[in-house]
C-alpha atoms as one frame of an Amber mdcrd trajectory, in Angstrom:
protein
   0.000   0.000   0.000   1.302   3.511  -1.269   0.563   5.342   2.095   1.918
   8.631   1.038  -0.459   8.578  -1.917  -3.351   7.585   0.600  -2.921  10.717
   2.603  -2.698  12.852  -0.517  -6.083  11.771  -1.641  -7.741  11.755   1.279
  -6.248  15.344   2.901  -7.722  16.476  -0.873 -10.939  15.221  -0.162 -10.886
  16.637   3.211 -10.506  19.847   1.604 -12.662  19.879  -0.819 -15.341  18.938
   1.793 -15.094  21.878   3.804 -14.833  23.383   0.738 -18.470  22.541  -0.017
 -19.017  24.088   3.554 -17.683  27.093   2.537 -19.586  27.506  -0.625 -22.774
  25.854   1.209 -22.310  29.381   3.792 -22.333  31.683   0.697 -25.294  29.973
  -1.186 -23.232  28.646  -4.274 -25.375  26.029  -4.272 -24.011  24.317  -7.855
 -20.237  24.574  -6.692 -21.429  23.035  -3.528 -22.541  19.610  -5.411 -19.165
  20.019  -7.520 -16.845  19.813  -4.316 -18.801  17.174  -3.066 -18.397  15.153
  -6.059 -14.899  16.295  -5.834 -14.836  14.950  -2.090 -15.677  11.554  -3.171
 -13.831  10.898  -6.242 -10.849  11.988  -4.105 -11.748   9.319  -1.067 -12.672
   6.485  -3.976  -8.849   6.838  -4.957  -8.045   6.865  -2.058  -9.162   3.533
  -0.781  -7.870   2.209  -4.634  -4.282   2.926  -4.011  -4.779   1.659  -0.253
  -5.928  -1.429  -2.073  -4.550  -1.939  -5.599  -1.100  -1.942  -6.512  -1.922
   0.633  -9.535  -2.751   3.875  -9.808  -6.491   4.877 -10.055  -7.651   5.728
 -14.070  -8.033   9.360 -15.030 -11.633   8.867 -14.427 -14.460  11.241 -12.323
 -16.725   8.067 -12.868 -17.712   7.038  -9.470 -18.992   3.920 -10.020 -15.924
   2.720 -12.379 -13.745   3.867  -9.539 -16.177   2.434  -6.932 -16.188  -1.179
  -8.911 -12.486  -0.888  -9.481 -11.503  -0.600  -6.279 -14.139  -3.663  -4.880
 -16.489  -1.158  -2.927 -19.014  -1.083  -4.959 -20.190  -4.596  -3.956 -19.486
  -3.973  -0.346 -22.224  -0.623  -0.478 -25.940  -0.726   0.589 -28.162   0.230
  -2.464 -28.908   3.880  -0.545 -25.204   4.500  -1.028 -25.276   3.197  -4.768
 -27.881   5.697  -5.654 -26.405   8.272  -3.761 -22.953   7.765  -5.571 -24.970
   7.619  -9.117 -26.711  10.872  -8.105 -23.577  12.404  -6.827 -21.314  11.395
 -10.237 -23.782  13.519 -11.761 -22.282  16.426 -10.121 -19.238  16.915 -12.326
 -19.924  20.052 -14.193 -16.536  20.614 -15.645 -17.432  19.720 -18.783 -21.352
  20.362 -19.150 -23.144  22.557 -21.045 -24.876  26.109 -20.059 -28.089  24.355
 -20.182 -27.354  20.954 -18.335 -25.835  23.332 -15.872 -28.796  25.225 -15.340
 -30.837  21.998 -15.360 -29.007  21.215 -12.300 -28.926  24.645 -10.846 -33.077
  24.571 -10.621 -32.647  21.090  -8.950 -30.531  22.846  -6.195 -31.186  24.654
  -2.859 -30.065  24.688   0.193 -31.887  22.190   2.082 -31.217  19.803  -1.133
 -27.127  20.877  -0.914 -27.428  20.486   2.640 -28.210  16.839   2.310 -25.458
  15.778  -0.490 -23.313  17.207   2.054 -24.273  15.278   4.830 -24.771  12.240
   2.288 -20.804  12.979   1.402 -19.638  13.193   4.994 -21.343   9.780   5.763
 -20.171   7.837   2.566 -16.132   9.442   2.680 -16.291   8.077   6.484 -17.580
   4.698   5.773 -15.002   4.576   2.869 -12.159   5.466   5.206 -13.663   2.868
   7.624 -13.251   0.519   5.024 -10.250   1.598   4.185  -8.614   1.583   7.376
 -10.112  -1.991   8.147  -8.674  -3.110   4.491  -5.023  -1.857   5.002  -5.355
  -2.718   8.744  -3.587   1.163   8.850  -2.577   1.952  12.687  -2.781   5.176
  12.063  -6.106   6.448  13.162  -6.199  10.227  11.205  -7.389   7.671   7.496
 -10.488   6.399   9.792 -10.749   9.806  11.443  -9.819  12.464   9.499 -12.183
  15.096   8.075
């Protein structure tokens, strides 16, 4: 297990969390859903190089990371359709109108939930993480 590369993606995905707090305080409600996304691509490669002797793909498909790594089969079906909803999230590369699409779908009770939803699945992931690498350092299980 690359441990150094562990720490990277989850002190990322740390960020970008509180990031989505951040932006959740001044009512950007569509970046807020972005970090989030962010938050748990970031913890997905994280428990892949924890896991895998490779390198996660150049991917911001949840589910391909998700699969890749051997979570997917290991999550309930409420946090399968919360990843599927939350891989929607990537608006890098969307249009004007699929980014308003998703801007109407947004408020802050809704962004207040995909950030609770994000906080719950990163810290099962680094549950399962820290239980899969048997890490003794606590800050992978605990960290946030």
């Amino acid at each position: 297990m690359a441990t150094d590369k562990v720490m990277y993606w989850i002190d990322i995905a740390d960020y970008d969390i509180g990031t989505a707090e951040a932006l959740f305080k001044s009512q950007r409600w569509l970046y807020v859903a972005f970090m989030c996304h962010q938050a748990i691509e970031k913890t997905l490669k994280a428990y892949w190089c924890g896991t895998r002797q490779d390198d996660p793909p150049y991917t911001h498909n949840h589910m391909r990371l998700a699969e890749g790594c051997g979570l997917y089969d290991q999550m309930s079906d409420k946090q399968k359709d919360f990843l599927d909803r939350v891989t929607n999230f990537n608006i890098e590369a969307r249009y004007p109108e699929d980014k308003e699409a998703l801007y109407r779908r947004l408020s802050k009770q809704a962004c207040r939930q995909i950030i609770d939803e994000t906080k719950q699945l990163m810290q099962w992931m680094k549950e399962k993480l820290s239980a899969a690498t048997r890490l003794s350092n606590s800050s992978v299980a605990t960290s946030e």
